[in-house]
C-alpha positions in Angstrom: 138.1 20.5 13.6 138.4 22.7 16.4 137.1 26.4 16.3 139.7 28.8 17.1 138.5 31.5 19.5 137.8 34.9 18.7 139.7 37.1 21.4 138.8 40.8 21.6 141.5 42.6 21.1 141.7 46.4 21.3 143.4 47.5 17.7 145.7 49.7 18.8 145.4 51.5 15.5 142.3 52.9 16.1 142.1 56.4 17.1 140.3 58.2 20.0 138.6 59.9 17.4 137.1 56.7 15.8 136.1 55.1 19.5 134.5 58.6 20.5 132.3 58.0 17.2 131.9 54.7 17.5 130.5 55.4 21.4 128.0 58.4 20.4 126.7 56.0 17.9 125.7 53.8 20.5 129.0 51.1 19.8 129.1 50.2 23.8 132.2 48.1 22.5 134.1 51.6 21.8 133.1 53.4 25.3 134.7 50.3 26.8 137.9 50.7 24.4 137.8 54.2 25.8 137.8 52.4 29.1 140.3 49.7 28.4 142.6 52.3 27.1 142.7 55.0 29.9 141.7 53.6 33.0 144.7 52.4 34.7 146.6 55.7 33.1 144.0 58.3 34.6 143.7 56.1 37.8 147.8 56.6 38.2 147.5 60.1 37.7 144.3 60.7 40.2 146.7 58.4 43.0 149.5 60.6 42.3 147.1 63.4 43.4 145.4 62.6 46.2 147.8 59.4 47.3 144.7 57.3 48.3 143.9 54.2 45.8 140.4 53.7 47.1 139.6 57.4 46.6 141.3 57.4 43.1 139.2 54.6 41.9 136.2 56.4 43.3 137.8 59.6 40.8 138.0 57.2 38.3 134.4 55.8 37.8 133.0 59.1 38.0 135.8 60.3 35.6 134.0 57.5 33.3 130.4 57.9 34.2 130.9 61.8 33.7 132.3 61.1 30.1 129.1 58.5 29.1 127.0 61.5 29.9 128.9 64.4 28.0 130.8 62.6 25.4 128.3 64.3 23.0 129.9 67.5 24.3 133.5 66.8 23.1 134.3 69.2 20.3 137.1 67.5 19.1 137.1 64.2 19.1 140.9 63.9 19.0 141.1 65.6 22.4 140.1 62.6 24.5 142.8 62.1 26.1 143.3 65.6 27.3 139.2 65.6 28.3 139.4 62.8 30.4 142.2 64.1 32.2 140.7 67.1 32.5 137.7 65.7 34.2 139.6 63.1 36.4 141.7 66.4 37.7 138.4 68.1 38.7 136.8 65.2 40.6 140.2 64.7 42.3 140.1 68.7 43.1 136.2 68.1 44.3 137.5 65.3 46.5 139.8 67.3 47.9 137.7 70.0 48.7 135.0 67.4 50.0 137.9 66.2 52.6 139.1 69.0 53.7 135.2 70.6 54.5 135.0 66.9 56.3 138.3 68.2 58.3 137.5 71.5 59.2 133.9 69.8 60.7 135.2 67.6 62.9 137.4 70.2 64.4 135.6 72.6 64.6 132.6 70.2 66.5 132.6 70.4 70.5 
């Protein structure tokens, strides 16, 4: 008889609440469900800002690598979505920033 592989399979049923638990708990099979689940969405969003893929996949892992750190400081667990967004939109804004200082530099250089 064969053995039927086990896929993994994100259950869409779970909530951001229960992979945000999950995560804190140490469950690095949740933080990557987080990952799975809003990767491609916030790197959309941080191209739409800043209309460079490269530099929205550079948002994007810190977006993530932010969120390992601070997840503990989530208040509501239900508000991930809006949390990550909220940190993607700040390191697109610091990129930004970051660019335009780089600008103004090699301008204003004799």
């Amino acid at each position: 008889m064969t053995a039927v592989p086990q896929w993994h399979v994100e259950d869409v049923r779970t909530t951001d609440a229960e992979l945000v638990r999950g995560s804190m708990s140490g469950d690095r099979a949740a933080f990557a469900a987080i990952y799975d689940r809003y990767a491609d969405r916030l790197h959309d969003f941080c191209v739409g800002m800043l209309r460079d893929l490269d530099g929205a996949a550079d948002c994007v892992q810190e977006t993530f690598c932010i969120a390992a750190t601070r997840l503990p400081q989530l208040r509501d667990r239900d508000k991930l979505r809006p949390w990550l967004y909220s940190i993607a939109r700040n390191e697109v804004l610091r990129r930004l920033r970051e660019l335009r200082r780089n600008a103004v530099r090699r301008t204003t250089r004799p």
